[in-house]
C-alpha positions as CSV (number, residue, x, y, z in Angstrom):
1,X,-59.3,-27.6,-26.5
2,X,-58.5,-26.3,-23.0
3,X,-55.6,-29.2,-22.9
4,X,-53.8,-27.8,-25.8
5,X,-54.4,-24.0,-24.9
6,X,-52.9,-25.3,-21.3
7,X,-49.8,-26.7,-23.3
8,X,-50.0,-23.9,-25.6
9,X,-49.6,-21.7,-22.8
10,X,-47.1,-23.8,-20.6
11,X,-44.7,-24.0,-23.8
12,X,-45.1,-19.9,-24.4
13,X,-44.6,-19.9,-20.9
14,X,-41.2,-22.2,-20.9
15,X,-40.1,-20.1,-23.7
16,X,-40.3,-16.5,-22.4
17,X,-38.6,-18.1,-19.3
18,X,-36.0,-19.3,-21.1
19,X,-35.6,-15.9,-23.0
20,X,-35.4,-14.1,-19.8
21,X,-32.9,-16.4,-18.0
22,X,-30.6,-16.0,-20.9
23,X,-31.2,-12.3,-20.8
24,X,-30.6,-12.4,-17.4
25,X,-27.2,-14.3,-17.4
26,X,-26.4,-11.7,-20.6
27,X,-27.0,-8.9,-17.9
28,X,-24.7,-10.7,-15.4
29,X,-21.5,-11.3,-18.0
30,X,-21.6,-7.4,-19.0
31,X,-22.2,-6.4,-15.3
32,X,-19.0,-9.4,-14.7
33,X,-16.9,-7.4,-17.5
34,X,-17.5,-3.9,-16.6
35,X,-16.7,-5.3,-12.9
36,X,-13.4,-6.5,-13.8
37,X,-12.5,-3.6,-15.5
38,X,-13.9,-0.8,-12.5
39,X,-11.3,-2.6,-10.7
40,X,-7.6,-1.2,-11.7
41,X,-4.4,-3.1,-11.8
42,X,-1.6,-2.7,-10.4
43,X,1.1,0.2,-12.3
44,X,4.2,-1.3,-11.6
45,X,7.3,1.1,-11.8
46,X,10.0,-1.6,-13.5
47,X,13.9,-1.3,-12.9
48,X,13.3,-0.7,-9.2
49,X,15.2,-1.9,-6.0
50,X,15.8,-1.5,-2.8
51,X,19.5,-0.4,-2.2
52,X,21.8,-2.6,0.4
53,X,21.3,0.1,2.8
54,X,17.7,0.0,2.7
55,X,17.0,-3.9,3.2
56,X,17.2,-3.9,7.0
57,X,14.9,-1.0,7.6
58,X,11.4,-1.3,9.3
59,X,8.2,-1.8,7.5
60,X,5.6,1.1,7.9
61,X,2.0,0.7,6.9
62,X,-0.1,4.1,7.0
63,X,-3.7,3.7,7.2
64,X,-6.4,6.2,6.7
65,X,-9.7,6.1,7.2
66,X,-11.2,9.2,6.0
67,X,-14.0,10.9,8.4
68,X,-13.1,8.8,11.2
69,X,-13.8,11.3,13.8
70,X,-12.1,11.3,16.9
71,X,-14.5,9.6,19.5
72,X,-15.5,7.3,17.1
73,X,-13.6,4.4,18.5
74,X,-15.9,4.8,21.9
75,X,-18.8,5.8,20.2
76,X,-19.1,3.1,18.1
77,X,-17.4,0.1,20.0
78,X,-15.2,-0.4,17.5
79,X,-13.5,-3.7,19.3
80,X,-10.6,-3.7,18.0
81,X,-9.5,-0.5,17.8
82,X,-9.7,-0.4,21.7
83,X,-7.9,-3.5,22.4
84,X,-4.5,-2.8,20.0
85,X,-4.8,1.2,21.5
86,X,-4.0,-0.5,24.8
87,X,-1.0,-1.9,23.0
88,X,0.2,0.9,21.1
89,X,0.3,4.8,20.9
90,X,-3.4,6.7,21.0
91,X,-3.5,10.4,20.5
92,X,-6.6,12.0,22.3
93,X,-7.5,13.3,18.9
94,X,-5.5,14.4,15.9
95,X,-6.2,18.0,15.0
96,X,-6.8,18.2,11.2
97,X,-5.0,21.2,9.1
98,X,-7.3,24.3,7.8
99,X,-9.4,23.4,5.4
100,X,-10.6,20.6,7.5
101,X,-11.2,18.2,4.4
102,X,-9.8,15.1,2.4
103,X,-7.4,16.3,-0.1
104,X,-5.1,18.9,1.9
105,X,-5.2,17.0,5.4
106,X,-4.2,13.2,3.9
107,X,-1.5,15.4,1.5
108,X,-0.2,17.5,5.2
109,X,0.0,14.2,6.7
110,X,2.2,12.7,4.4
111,X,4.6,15.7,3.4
112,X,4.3,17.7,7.4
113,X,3.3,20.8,5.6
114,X,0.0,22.9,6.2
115,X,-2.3,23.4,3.3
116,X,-1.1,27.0,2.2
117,X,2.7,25.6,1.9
118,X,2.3,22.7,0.2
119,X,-0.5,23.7,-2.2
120,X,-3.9,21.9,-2.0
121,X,-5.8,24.2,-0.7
122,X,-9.1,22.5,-0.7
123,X,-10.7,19.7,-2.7
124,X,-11.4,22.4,-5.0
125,X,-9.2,25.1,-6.5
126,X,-8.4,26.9,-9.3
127,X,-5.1,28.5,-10.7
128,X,-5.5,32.2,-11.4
129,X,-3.0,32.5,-13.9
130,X,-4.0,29.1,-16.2
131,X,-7.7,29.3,-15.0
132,X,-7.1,25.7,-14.6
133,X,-9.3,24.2,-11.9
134,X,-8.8,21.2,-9.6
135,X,-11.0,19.0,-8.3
136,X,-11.8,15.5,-6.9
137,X,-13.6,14.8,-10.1
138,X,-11.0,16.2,-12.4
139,X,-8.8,13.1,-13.5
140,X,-6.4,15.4,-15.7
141,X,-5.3,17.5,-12.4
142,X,-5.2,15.0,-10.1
143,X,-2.2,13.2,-11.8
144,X,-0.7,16.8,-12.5
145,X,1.9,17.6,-10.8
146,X,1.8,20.9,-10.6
147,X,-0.5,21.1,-8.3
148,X,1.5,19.4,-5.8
149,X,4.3,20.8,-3.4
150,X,6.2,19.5,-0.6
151,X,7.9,15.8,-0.6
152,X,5.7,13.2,0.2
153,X,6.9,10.2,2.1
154,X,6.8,7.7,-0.6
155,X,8.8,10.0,-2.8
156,X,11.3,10.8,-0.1
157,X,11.8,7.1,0.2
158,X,11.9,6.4,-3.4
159,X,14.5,9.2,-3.7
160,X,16.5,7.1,-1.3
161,X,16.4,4.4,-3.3
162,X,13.4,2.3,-0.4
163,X,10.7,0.6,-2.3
164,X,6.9,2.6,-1.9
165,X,3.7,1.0,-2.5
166,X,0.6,2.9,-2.3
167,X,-3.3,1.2,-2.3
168,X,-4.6,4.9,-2.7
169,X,-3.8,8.4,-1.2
170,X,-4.4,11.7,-2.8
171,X,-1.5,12.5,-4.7
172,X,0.0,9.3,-5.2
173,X,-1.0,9.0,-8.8
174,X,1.2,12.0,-9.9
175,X,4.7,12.1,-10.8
176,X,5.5,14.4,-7.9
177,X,9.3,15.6,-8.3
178,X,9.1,12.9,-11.0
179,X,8.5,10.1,-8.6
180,X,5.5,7.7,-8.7
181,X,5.6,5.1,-5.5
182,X,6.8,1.9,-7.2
183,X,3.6,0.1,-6.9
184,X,0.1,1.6,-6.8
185,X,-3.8,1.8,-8.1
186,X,-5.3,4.4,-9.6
187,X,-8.5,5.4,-7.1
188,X,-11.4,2.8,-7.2
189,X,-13.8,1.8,-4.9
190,X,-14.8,-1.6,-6.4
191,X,-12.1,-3.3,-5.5
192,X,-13.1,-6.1,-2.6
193,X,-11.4,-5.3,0.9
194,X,-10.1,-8.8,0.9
195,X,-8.6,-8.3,-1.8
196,X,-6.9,-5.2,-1.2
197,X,-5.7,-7.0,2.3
198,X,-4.4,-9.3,0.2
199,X,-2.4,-7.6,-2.0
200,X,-0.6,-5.7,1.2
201,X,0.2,-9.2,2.1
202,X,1.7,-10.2,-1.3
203,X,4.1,-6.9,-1.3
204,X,5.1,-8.0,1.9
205,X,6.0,-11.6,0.7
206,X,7.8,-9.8,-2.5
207,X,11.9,-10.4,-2.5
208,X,13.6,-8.3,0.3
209,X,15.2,-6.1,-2.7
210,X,11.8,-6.2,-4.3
211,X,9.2,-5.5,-1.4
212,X,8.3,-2.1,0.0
213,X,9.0,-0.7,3.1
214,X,6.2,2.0,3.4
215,X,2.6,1.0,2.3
216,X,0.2,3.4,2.5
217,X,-4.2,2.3,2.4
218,X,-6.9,4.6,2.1
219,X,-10.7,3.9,3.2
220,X,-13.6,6.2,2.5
221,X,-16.6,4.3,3.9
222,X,-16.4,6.3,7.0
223,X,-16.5,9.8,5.3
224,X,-18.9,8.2,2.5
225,X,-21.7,7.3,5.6
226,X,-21.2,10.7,7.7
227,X,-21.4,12.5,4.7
228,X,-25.3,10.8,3.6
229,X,-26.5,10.0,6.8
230,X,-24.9,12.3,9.1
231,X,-22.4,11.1,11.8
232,X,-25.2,10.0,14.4
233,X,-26.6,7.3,11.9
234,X,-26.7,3.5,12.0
235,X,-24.8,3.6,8.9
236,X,-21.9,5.6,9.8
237,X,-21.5,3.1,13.1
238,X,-21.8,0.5,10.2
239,X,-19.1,2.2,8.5
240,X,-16.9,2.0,11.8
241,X,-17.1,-1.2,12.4
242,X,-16.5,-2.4,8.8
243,X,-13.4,-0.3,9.1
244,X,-12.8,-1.8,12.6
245,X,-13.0,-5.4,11.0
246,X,-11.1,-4.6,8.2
247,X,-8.0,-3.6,10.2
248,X,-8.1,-6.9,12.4
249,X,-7.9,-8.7,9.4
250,X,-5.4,-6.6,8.0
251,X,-3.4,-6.4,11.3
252,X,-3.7,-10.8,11.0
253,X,-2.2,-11.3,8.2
254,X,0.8,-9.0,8.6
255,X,1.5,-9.9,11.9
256,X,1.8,-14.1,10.5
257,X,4.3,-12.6,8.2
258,X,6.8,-11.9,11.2
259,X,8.1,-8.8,10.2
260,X,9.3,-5.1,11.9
261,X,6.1,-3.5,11.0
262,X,4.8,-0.2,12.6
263,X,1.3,0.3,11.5
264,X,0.0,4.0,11.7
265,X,-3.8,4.6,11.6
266,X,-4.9,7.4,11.1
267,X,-7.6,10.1,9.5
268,X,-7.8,13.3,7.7
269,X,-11.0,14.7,9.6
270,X,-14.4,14.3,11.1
271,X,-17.1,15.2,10.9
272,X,-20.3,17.3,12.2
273,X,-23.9,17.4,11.4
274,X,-25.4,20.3,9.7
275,X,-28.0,22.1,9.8
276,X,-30.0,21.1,6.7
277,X,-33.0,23.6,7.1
278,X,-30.9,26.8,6.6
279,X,-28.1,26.5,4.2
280,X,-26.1,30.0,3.7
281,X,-26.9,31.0,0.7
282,X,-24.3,33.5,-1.5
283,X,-24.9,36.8,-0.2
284,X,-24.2,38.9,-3.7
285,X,-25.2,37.8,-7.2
286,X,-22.2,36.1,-8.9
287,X,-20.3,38.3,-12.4
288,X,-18.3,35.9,-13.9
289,X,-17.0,38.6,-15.8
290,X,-15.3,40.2,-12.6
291,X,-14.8,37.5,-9.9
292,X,-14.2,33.3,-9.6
293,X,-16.0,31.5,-7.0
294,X,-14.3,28.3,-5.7
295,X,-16.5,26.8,-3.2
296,X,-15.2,23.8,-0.9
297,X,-18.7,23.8,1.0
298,X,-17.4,25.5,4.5
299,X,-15.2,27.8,2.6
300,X,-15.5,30.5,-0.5
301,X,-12.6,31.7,-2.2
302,X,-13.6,34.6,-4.2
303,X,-11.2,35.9,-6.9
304,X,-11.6,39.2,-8.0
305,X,-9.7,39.7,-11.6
306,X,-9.3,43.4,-11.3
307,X,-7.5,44.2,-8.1
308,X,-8.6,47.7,-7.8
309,X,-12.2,46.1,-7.1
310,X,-11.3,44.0,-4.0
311,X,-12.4,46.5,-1.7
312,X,-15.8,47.1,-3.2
313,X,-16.4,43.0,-3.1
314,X,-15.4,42.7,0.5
315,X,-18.0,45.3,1.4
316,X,-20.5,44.1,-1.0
317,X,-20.4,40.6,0.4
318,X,-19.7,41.9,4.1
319,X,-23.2,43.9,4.3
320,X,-25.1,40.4,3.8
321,X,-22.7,38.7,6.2
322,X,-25.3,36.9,9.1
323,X,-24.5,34.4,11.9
324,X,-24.0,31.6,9.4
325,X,-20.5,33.3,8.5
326,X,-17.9,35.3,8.4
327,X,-15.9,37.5,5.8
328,X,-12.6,38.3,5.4
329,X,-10.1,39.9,3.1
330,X,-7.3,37.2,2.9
331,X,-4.9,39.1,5.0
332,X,-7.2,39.4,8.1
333,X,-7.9,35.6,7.9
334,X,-7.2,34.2,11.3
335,X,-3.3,33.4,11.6
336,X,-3.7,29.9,13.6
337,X,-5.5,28.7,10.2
338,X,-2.2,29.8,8.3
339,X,-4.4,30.4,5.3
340,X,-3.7,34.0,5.1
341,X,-1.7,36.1,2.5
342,X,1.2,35.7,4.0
343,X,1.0,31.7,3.8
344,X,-0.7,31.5,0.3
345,X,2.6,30.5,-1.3
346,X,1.0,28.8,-4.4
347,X,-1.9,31.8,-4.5
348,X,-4.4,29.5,-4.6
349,X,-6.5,31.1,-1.8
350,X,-9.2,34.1,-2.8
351,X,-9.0,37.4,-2.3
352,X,-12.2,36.9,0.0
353,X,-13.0,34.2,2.0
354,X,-16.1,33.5,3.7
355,X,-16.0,30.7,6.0
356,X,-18.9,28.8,7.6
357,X,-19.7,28.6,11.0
358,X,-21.1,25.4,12.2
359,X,-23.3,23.8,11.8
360,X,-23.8,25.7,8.6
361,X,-22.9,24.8,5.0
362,X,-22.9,27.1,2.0
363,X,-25.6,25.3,-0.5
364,X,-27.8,26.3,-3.7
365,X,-30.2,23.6,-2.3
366,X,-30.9,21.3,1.1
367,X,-27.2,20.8,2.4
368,X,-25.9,17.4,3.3
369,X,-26.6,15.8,6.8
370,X,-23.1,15.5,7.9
371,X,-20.0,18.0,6.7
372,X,-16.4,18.9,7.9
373,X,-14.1,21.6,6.7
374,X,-14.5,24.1,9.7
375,X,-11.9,25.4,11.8
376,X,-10.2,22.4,13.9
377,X,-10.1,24.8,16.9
378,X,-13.2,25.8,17.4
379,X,-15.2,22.5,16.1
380,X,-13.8,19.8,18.2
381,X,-15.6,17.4,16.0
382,X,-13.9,18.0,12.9
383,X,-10.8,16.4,15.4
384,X,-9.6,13.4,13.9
385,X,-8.1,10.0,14.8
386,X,-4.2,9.0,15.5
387,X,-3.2,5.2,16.4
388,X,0.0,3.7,16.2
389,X,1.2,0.2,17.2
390,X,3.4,-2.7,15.8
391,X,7.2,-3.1,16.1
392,X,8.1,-3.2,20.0
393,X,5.8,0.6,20.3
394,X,5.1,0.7,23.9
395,X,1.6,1.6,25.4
396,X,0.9,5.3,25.6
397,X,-1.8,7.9,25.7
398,X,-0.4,10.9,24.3
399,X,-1.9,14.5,23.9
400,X,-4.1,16.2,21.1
401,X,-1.0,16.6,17.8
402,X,-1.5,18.4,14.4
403,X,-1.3,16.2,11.5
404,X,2.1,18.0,10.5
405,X,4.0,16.3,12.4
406,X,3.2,12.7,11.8
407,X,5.6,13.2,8.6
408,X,8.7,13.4,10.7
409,X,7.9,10.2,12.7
410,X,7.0,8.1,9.2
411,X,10.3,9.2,7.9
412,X,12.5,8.3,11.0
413,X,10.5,5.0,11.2
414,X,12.0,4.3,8.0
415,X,14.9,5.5,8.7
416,X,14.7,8.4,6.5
417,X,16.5,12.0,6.6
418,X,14.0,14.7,5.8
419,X,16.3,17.7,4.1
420,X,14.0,20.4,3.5
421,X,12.2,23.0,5.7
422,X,8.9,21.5,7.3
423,X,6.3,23.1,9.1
424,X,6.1,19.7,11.8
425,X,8.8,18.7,14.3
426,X,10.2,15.6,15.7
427,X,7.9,16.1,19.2
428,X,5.8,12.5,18.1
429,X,9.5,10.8,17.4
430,X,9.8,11.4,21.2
431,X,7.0,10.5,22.6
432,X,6.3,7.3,20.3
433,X,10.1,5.7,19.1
């Protein structure tokens, strides 16, 4: 009796084994299929080439690795970032745009423009006459074009008839002066590094009249990790040197291809710990009937719909201003932040603006460990990072630069006339080229 319950039991036992293994490997081919399909392909922009005059050019790949502060290189040991700086061009920092965050800074970078002139005022916004808001979340806007001003690189390039390929950058996904780069991916962060290394290397193998001459690649683990765990943490170094890694590969395979190629590494911000105890809250309860709060975090922009009342506001909020942060009316913001009225040209800045003072964040709740988005002159550690080598650049240390003027230097890399008024100059061409 106890011999068959034992076999009774055992073949029960095979069975719900079986069952779960084939439950199992169920759960593994729908997590395989919704794998494949969080990873984008390619958008291919047909009918392109580059022109004669183009072919001969130098190859430019611009790197960013968003949060990578500026003394993270040190602070981290990340190995190979200090060797190929003693080869190329390091900036003692690179001193990120006001706002201090993703969107604007990797969008000044790539069109020499601050914030206020070319339109992205922050990863969040809204349009005052629309009441259309942006965000990083908000798929709709981010391949509008509306929202974007200036002339990026790519489409500078693609205007001049040079190939573009873009692995991520925030705008690149919008037909910007009805332009898309001529290969790109729409934003994932499930594709494997190795593979997105790979696919640089493939555009680089493509036809000379097929293969593109600016590349730009975009890496958020840094940000991710300072964001979570603050910018002291085991991850974030984690997050360096994954970065670090990555880039030796990267920097590998391109070199074995024996091509002119300037690599420019480089990073929109960094990043500071907060203060996680005492968040700022609001100082005045919100009407949505008279005003629209766009908060980036560090900064409010407070829109308030009848004019008559901004006065009233500014005093209102102003009378529960603390040491956490200040208050002004947008004409009286500080004019090295060129965020004020007079350089609001797409009027996407508030009325009101209160701005955080580190290490303080505005929250409803417990604020993040680790934030950036204060003023780049006063927070040394929202500095960011600037690294260029490749194609004959000689070793150089070079000064603290804003991020405006790293557009001039892509374009002459490339060879590139830029025909419209900028806010950078040509002072990195001469000192790097």
């Amino acid at each position: 009796m106890t011999d068959i319950w034992l076999d009774i039991t055992q073949t029960s036992f095979i069975m719900k084994s079986f069952i779960h293994i084939i439950i199992g490997l169920m759960i593994l081919m729908i997590s395989a299929s919704n794998y494949a399909q969080d990873i984008e392909n390619q958008i291919v922009v047909e009918k392109r080439f580059n022109s004669k005059q183009q072919l001969n050019k130098p190859y430019v790949i611009l790197i960013s690795a968003d949060g990578f502060r500026y003394d993270y290189i040190e602070k981290y040991n990340a190995e190979f970032l200090k060797r190929i700086s003693k080869k190329g061009v390091r900036s003692l920092a690179l001193i990120p745009s006001f706002p201090s965050v993703t969107f604007p800074n990797h969008y000044s970078i790539v069109t020499g423009l601050y914030p206020s002139h070319h339109g992205l005022v922050g990863n969040n916004m809204i349009d005052v006459k629309s009441g259309e808001r942006y965000s990083l979340r908000n798929k709709k806007a981010i391949v509008n074009p509306k929202w974007y001003g200036g002339t990026p690189i790519w489409v500078l390039a693609e205007q001049n008839n040079m190939l573009t390929a873009c692995y991520y950058w925030p705008g690149s996904e919008a037909p910007i002066k009805g332009f898309l780069p001529t290969y790109f991916y729409k934003y994932s962060e499930t594709t494997p590094i190795d593979d997105r290394i790979n696919e640089v290397k493939e555009w680089l193998l493509l036809p000379e009249d097929r293969r593109p001459h600016l590349i730009t690649f975009y890496m958020p683990e840094v940000d991710h990790a300072g964001h979570t765990y603050g910018p002291d943490s085991s991850e974030t170094e984690t997050a360096v040197r994954f970065v670090d890694e990555s880039l030796k590969k990267l920097n590998e395979v391109v070199s074995k291809l024996d091509l002119p190629v300037y690599f420019v590494f480089v990073s929109d911000h960094g990043m500071n710990a907060v203060d996680q105890a005492n968040p700022i809250i609001f100082p005045i309860k919100v009407d949505e009937n008279k005003v629209d709060i766009v908060s980036n975090g560090t900064y409010i922009s407070v829109f308030v719909k009848d004019k008559k009342d901004v006065l009233s506001f500014y005093n209102l909020i102003k009378s529960g201003q603390n040491n956490q942060f200040e208050v002004y009316l947008k004409e009286n913001i500080p004019s090295h932040l060129h965020f004020d009225a007079k350089e609001d040209r797409y009027a996407r800045i508030g009325d009101i603006v209160l701005l955080a003072k580190a290490p303080y964040l505005f929250s409803n709740g417990k604020p993040i460990p680790g934030a950036h988005g204060y003023d780049p002159y006063e927070v040394e550690n929202m500095n960011a990072t600037f690294l260029v080598w490749g194609n004959s650049v000689k070793p150089k240390i070079i000064d603290k630069v804003e991020n405006i003027h790293i557009y001039p230097l892509l374009a002459k890399m490339l060879g590139l006339e830029v025909n419209e008024q900028i806010d950078g100059d040509e002072r990195l061409i001469d000192l790097i080229l």
